[in-house]
N, C-alpha and C positions, 0 to 999 in steps of 0.2 A: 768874047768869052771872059766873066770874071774870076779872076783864078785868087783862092786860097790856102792858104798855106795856119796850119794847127797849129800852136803850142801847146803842148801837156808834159806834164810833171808824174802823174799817178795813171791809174786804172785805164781811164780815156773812155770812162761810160758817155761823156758829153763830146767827146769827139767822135767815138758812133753813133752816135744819134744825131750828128749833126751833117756826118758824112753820107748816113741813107737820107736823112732828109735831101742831101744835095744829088742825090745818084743817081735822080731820074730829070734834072734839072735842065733845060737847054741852054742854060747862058754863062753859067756856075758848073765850077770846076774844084775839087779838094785836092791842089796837087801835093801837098806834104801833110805828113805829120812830125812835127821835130819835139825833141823829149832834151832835158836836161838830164835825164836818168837813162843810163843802158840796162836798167832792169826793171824798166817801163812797163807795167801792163797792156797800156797806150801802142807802142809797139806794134805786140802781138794783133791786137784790136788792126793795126794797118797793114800789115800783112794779109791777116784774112779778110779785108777790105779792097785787096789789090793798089794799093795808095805805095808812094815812096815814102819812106822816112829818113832820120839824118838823127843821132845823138850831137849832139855838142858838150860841152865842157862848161861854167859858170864862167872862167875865165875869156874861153873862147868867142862867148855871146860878149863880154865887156871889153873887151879886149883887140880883137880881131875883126877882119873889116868880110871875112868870109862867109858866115853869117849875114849879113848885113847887103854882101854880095847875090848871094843863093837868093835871099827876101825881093831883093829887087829886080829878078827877073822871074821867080815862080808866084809872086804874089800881090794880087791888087789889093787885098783885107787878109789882115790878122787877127786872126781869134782866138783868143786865150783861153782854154777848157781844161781849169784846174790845173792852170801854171803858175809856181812859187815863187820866181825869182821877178826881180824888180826887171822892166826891158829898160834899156839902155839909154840917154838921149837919141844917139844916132840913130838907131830903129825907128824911135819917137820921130823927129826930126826928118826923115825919109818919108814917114804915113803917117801925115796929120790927121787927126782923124780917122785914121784907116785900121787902126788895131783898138778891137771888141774885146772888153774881161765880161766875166759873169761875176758878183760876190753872194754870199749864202746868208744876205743878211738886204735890210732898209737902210743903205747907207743915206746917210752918214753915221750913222751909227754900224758899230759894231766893224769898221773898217778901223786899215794901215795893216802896219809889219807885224805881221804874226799871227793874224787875223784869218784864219782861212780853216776850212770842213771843220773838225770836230770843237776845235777851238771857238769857234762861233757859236755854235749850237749850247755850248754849254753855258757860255756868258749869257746868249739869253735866255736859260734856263735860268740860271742863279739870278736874276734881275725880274727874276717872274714876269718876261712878256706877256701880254695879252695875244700879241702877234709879232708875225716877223715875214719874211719872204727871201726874196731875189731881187738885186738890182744889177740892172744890164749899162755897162758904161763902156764911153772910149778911155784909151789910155792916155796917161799925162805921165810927168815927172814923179810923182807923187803917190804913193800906195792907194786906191781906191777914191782919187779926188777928180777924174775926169768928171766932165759932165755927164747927166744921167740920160738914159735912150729911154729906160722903160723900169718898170718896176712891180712886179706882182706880187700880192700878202696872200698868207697863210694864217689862220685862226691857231690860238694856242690854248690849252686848258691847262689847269694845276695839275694834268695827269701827265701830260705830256713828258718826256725824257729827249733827253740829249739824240739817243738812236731816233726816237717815234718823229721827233722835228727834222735830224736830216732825213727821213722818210717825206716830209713833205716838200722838203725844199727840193729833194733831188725829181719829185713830180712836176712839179712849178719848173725847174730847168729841163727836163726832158719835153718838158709844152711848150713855152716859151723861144726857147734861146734860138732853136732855127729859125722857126718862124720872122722872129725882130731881125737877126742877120738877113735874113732875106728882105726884111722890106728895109731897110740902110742898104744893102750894097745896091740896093733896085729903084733907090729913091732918086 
């Protein structure tokens, strides 16, 4: 059984969709959801999911080796779905290769610190993309510099708005993102 374990920071619309995607799965398992926030959306989303969760602290993740402890017995792949904080070397360092982010953009562009939902959406508004998408990466030291898994576009017009484009990326990652985790942890 490969077992997963979620980070999320917000809502945890990508960590539902990723967790029914996995619910009928015979070899894959979502055994956590862990939130940097105790007033998570995310959460609530695992809860009515029947999944455990765990809050931690910023410090706690940089800090502390208990985190780090929980990761390495509840999780063979970490998925990152719409988590803010930077992971740690040690987490890195533990799962080479084994912790998955999503970003709401064609990195290399429109990635690093700070860079993340509406923030994105607007830069490539104001840069009048023609397009933009999703790109699916492992994690590295480094804000959004792992190498790239996968990468889907989205079409953009002069009409388009900050909301209408993350309308499309948030389709592009509800299609996407289980799917490519499934075929990485299955490869």
């Amino acid at each position: 059984m490969i077992k997963i374990a979620i980070l999320a920071s917000g809502s945890g619309s990508n960590a539902e969709n990723i967790a029914q995607y996995f619910s009928t799965h015979k070899n894959v398992k979502i055994t956590y959801i862990l939130s940097n926030k105790k007033d998570a959306f995310v959460l609530e989303r695992a809860k009515k999911l029947k999944i455990k969760s765990k809050v931690f602290s910023n410090k706690e993740m940089k800090e502390q080796v208990e985190l780090l402890n929980l990761l390495k017995v509840e999780a063979d792949f970490i998925i990152l779905a719409g988590f803010l904080l930077k992971v740690p070397e040690n987490i890195i360092e533990a799962f080479p290769n084994k912790i998955i982010n999503i970003h709401p953009a064609l990195l290399p562009n429109y990635g690093g610190k700070g860079m993340y939902g509406m923030h994105v959406h607007r830069a490539v508004k104001e840069n009048n993309e023609k397009e933009t998408g999703i790109t699916i990466h492992y994690v590295n030291e480094n804000y959004d510099e792992g190498a790239i898994i996968f990468q889907a576009k989205a079409a953009l017009t002069k009409d388009d708005t900050p909301e209408t484009i993350a309308e499309k990326i948030h389709l592009l990652e509800q299609e996407h993102f289980p799917r490519v985790i499934d075929e990485v942890i299955n490869s």
